[in-house]
Wavefront OBJ file of the C-alpha trace (Angstrom):
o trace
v 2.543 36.093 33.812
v 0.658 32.857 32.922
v -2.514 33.282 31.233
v -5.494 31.527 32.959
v -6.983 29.260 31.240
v -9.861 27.657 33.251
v -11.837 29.021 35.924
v -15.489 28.427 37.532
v -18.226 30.288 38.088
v -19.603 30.252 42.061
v -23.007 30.856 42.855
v -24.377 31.632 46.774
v -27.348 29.688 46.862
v -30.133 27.784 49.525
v -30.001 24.409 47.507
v -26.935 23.683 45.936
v -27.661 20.442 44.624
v -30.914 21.446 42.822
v -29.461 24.060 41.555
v -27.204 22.559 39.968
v -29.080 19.635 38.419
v -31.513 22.626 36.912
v -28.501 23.935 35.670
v -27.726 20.856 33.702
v -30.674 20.766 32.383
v -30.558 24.334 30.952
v -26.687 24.233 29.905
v -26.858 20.215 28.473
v -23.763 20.071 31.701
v -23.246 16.932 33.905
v -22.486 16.284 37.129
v -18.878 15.083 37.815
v -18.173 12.092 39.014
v -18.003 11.791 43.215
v -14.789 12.169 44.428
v -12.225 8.987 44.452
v -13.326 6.045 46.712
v -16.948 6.974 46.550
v -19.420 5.091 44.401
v -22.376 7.632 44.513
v -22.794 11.508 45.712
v -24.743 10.101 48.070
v -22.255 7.938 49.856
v -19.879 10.753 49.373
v -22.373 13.125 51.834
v -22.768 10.250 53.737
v -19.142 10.491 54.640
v -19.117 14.391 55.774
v -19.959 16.092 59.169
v -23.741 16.815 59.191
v -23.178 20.402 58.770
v -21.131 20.022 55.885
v -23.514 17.501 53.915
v -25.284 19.337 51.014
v -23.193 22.608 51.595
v -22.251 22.696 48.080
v -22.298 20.759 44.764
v -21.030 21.178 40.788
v -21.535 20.265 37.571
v -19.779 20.594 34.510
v -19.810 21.517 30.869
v -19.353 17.591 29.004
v -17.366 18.707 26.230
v -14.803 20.469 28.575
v -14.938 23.784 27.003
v -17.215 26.077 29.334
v -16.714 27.004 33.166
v -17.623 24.381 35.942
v -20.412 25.852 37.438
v -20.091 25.558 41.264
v -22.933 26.340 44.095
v -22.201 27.101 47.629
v -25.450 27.233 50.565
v -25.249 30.241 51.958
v -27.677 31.329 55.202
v -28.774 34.434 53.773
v -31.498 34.567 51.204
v -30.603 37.126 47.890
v -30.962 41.022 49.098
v -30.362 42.993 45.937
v -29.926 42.458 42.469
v -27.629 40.056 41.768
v -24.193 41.847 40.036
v -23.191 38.815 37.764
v -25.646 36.748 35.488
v -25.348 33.990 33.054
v -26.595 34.350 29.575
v -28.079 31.703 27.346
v -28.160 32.055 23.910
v -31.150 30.767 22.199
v -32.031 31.096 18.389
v -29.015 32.480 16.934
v -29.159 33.695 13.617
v -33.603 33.501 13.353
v -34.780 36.632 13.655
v -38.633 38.117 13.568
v -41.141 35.769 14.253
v -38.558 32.789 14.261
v -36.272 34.277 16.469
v -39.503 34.573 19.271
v -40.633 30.940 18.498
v -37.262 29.858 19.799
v -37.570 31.895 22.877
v -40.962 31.000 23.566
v -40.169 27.131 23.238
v -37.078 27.659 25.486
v -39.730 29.408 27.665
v -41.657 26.516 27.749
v -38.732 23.908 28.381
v -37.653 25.803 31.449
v -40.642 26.848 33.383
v -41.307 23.042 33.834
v -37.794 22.819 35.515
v -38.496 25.249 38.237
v -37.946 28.650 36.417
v -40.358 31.105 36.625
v -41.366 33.387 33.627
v -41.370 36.724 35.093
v -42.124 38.711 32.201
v -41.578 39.019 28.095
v -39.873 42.229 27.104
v -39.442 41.164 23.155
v -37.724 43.743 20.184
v -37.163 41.085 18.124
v -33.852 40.039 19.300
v -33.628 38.974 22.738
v -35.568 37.469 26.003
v -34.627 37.103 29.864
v -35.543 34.999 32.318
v -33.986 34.404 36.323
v -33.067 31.137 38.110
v -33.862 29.480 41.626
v -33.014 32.232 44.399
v -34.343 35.174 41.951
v -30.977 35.103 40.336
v -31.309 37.027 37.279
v -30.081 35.393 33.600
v -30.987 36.052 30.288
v -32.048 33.787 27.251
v -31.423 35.431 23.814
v -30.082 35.313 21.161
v -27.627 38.045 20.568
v -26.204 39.972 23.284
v -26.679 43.526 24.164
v -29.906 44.022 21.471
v -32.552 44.638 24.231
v -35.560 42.500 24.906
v -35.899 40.029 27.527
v -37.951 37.101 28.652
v -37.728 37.312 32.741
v -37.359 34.597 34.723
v -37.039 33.250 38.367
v -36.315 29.862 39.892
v -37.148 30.102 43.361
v -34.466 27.382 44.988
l 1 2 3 4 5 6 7 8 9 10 11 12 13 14 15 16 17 18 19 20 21 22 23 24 25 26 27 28 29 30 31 32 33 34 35 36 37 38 39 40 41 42 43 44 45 46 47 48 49 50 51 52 53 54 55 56 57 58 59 60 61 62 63 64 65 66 67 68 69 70 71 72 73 74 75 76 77 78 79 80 81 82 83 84 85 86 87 88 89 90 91 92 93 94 95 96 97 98 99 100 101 102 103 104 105 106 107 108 109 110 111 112 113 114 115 116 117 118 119 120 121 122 123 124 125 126 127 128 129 130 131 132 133 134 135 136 137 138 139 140 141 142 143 144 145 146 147 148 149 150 151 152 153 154 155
């Protein structure tokens, strides 16, 4: 059997496209270029059936090493907890009052991007926080050490 060696991550989602670009902005991804023979995303929507335009967009780690990160609109809005969640490491290797200064600053970098800072659950080692649609991820430092800054994005 051949191993796999690349695979992306799908998230259902209301906005694909600004998901994605907040995304970026958390990750340090980029969107791929549009497809061949189209000089801008926007003349590549241009070009699809109405109910296809904005249905789903990507973006993609620069260096090539993590997942593309793909986003498919879905009709139905989020129901339950969502099974799968991303987490973002922040302030590896601080701990104590350093380790929360990172946290808090990443706090403060993301809320202006559309996340939403549901609540601090701090032991010292790690935060959480959830995206656009009330998906769920964490931003820590270590895994699996408890403590959480919560967030929400609401896209």
């Amino acid at each position: 059997m051949t191993p796999i060696k690349k695979f992306q991550v799908t998230f259902d989602c209301a906005e694909p496209e600004r998901l994605a670009r907040f995304w970026c902005e958390v990750l340090g991804y980029v969107i791929p270029p549009p497809p061949a023979g189209f000089a801008t995303w926007d003349d590549f929507k241009r070009s699809q059936p109405t109910e296809q335009r904005d249905s789903w967009f990507a973006c993609v780690d620069p260096s090539g090493v993590g997942p593309r990160l793909y986003f498919q609109r879905v009709p139905e809005g989020k129901a339950v907890k969502n099974r799968v969640h991303l987490d973002v490491r922040v302030g590896t290797g601080l701990v104590g009052e350093e380790r929360l200064a990172a946290l808090e600053a990443e706090c403060a970098r993301l809320v202006p991007l559309g996340a939403v800072h549901v609540r601090t659950l701090y032991d010292g080692n790690d935060a959480c926080m959830a995206t656009y649609g009330g998906n769920y991820y964490e931003c820590g430092s270590e895994p699996y050490q408890g403590g959480t800054l919560v967030f929400c994005c609401p896209y």
